[in-house]
N, CA, C and O of each residue as an XYZ file, in Angstrom:
328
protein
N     -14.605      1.801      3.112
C     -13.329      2.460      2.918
C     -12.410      2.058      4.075
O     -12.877      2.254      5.197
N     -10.995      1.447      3.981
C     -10.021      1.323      4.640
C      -9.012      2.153      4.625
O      -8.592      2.756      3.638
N      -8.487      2.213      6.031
C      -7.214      3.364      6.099
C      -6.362      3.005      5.685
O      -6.216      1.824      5.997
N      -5.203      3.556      4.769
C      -4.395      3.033      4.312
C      -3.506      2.668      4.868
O      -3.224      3.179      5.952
N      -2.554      1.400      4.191
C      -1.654      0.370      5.392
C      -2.467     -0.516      5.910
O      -1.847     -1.383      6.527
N      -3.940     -0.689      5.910
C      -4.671     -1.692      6.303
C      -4.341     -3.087      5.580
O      -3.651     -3.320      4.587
N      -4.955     -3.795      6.284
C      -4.999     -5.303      5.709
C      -6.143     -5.612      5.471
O      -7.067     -5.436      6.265
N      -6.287     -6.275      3.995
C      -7.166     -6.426      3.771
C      -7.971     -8.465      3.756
O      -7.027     -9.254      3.775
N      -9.025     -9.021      3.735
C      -9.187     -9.956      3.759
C     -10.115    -10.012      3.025
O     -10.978     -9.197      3.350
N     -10.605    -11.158      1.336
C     -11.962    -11.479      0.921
C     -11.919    -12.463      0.753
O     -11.100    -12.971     -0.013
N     -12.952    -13.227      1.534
C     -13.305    -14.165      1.432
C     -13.886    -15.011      0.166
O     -14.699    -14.482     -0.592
N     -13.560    -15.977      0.024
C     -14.125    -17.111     -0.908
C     -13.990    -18.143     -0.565
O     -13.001    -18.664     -0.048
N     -15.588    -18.823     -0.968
C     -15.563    -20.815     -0.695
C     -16.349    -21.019     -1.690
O     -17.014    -20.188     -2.309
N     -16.273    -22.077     -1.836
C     -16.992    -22.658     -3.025
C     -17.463    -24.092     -2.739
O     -16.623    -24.811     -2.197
N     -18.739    -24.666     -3.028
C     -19.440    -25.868     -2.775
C     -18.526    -27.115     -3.863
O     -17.971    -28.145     -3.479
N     -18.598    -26.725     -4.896
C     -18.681    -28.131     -5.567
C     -17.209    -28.792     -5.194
O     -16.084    -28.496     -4.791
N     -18.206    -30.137     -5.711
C     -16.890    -31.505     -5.335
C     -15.640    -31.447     -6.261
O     -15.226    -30.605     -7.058
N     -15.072    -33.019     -5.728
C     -13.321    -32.946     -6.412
C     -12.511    -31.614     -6.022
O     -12.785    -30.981     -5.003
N     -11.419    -31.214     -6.976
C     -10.465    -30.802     -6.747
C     -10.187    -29.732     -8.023
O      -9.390    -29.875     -8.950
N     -11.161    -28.550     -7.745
C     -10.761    -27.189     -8.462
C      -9.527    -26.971     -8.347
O      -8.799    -27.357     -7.433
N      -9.089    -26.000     -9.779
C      -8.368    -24.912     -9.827
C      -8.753    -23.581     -9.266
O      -9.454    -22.920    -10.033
N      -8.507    -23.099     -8.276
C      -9.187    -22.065     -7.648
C      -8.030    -20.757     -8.341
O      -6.800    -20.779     -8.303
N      -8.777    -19.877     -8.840
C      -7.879    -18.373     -9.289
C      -8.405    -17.344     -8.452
O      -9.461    -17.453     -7.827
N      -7.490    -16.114     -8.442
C      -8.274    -14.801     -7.743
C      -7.457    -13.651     -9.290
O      -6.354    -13.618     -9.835
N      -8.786    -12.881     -9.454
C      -8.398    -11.765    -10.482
C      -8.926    -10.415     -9.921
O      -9.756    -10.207     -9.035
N      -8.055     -9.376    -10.854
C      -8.403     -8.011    -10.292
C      -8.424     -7.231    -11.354
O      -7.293     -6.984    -11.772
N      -9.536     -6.614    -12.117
C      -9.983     -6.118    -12.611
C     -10.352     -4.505    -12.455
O     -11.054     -4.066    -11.545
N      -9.666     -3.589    -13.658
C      -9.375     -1.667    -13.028
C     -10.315     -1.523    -13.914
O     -10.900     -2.346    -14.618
N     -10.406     -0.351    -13.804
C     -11.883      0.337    -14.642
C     -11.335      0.183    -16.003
O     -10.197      0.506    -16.343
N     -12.527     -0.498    -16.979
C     -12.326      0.117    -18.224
C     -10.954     -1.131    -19.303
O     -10.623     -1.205    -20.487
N     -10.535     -1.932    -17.917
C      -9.704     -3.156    -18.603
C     -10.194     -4.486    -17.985
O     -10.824     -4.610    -16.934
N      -9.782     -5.467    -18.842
C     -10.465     -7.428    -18.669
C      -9.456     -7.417    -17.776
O      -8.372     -6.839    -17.691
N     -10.334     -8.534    -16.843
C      -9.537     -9.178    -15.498
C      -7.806     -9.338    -16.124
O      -7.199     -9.410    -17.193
N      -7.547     -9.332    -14.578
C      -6.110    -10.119    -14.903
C      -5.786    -10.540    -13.229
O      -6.092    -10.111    -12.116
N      -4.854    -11.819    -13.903
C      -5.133    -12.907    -12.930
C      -4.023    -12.440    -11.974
O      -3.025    -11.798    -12.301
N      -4.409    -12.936    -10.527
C      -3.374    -12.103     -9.289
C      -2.717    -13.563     -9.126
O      -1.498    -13.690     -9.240
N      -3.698    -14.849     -8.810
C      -3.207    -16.201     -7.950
C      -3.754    -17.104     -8.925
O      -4.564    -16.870     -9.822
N      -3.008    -18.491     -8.509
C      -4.181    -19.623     -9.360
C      -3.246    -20.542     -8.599
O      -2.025    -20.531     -8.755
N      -4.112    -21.601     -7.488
C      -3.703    -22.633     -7.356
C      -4.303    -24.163     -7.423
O      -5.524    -24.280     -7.523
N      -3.662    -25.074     -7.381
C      -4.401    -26.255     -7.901
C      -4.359    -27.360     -6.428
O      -5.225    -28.220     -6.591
N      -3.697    -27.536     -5.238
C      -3.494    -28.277     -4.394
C      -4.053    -27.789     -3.619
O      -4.447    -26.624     -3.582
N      -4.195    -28.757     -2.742
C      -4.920    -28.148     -0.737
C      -3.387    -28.060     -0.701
O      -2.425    -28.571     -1.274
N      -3.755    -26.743      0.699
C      -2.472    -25.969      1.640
C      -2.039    -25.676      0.694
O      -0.978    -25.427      1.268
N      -1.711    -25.324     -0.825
C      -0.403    -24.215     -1.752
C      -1.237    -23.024     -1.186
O      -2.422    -22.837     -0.914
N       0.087    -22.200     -1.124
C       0.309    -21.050     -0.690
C       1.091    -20.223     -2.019
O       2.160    -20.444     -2.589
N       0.140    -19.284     -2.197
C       0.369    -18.397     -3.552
C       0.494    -17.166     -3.331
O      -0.453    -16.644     -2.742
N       1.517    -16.398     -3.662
C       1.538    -14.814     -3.236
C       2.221    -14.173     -4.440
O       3.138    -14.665     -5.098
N       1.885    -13.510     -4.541
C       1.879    -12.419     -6.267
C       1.639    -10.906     -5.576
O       0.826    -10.619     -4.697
N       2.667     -9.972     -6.294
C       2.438     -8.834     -6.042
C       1.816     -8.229     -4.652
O       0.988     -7.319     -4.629
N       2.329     -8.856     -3.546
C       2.036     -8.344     -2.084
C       0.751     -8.807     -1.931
O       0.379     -8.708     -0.762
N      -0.269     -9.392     -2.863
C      -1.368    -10.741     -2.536
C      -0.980    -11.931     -2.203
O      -0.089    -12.481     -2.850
N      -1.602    -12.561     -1.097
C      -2.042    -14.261     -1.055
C      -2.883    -14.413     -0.700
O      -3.672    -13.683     -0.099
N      -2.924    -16.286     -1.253
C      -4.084    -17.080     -0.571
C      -3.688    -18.054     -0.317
O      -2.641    -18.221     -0.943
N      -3.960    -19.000      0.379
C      -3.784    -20.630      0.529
C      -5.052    -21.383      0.486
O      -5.975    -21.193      1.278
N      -5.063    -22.390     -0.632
C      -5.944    -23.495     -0.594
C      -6.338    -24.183      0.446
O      -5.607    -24.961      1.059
N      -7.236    -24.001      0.653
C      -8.052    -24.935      2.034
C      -9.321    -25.737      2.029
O     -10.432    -25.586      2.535
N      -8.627    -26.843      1.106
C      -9.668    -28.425      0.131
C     -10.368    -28.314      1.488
O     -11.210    -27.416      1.451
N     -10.292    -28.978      2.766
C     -10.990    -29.128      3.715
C     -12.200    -27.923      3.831
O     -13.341    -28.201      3.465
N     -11.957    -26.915      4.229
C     -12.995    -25.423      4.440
C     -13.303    -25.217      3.152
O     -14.076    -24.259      3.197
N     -13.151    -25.576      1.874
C     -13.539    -25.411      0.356
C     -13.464    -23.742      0.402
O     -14.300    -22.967     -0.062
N     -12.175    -23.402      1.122
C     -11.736    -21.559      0.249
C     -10.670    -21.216      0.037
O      -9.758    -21.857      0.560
N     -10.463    -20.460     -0.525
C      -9.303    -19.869     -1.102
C      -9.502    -17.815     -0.843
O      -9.986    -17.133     -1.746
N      -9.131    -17.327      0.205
C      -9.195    -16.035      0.816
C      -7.690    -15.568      0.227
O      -6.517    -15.926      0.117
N      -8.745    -14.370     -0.095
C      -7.567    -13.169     -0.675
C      -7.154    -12.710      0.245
O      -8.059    -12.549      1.064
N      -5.836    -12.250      0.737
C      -4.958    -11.364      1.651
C      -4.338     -9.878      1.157
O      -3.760     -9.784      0.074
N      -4.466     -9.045      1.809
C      -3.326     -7.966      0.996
C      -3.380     -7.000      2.063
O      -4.358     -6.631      2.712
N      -1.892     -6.568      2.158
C      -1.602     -6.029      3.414
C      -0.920     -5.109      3.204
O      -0.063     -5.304      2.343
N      -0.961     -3.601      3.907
C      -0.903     -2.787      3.474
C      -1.210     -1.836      2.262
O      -0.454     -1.063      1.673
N      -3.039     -2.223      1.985
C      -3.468     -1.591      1.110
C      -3.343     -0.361      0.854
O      -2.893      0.451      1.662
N      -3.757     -0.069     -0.382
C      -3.090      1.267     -0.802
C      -4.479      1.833     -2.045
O      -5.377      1.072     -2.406
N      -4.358      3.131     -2.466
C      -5.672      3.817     -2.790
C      -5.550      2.722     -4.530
O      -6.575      2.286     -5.053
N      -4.355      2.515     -5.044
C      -4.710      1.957     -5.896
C      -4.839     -0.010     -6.133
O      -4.731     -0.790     -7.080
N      -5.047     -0.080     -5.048
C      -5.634     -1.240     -4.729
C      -7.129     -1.454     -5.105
O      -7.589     -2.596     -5.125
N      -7.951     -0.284     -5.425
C      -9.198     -0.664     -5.098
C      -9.618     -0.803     -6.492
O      -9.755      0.235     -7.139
N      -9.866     -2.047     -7.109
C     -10.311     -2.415     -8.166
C     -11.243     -3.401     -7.904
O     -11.410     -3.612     -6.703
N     -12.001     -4.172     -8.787
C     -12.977     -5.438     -8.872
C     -12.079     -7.011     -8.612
O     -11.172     -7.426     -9.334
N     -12.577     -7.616     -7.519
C     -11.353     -8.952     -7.234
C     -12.664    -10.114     -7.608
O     -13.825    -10.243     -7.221
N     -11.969    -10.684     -8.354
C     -13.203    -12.042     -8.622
C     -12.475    -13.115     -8.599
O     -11.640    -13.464     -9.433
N     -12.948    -13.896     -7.167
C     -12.879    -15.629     -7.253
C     -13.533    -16.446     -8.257
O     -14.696    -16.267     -8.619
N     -12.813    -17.282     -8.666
C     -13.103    -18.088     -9.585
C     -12.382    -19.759     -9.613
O     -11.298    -19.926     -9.054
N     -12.973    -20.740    -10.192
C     -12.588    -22.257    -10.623
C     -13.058    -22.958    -11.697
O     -14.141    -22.936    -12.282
N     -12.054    -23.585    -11.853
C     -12.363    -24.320    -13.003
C     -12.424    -25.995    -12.696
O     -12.684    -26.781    -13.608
């Protein structure tokens, strides 16, 4: 549990080769994901609804940001690529 106004950070990396589409989704009780980010380049920088991430081909992650969390923030966040 975080105090609210916190910042939040989740991590994601991923192994495989080439050049994913990396997405981040957030998923509330009781409804199918829905997508927060989706980027396709190293270094894009994606921010949606007071979320980001930036692609980082080199470190193979893509980290969720969100700052100044709030009680209805707390849902299911799933990294994902295609």
């Amino acid at each position: 549990i975080l105090p609210k106004k916190s910042t939040v950070i989740i991590n994601c990396t991923y192994s495989v080769t080439g050049y994913p589409t990396l997405f981040w989704y957030g998923q509330y009780s009781r409804e199918g994901p829905q997508i927060l980010l989706k980027a396709t380049k190293d270094n894009e920088k994606r921010i949606s609804r007071e979320f980001e991430a930036t692609y980082h081909r080199k470190s193979k992650s893509f980290h969720l940001k969100k700052a100044s969390v709030q009680e209805s923030d707390s849902v299911v966040y799933y990294c994902a690529l295609s």
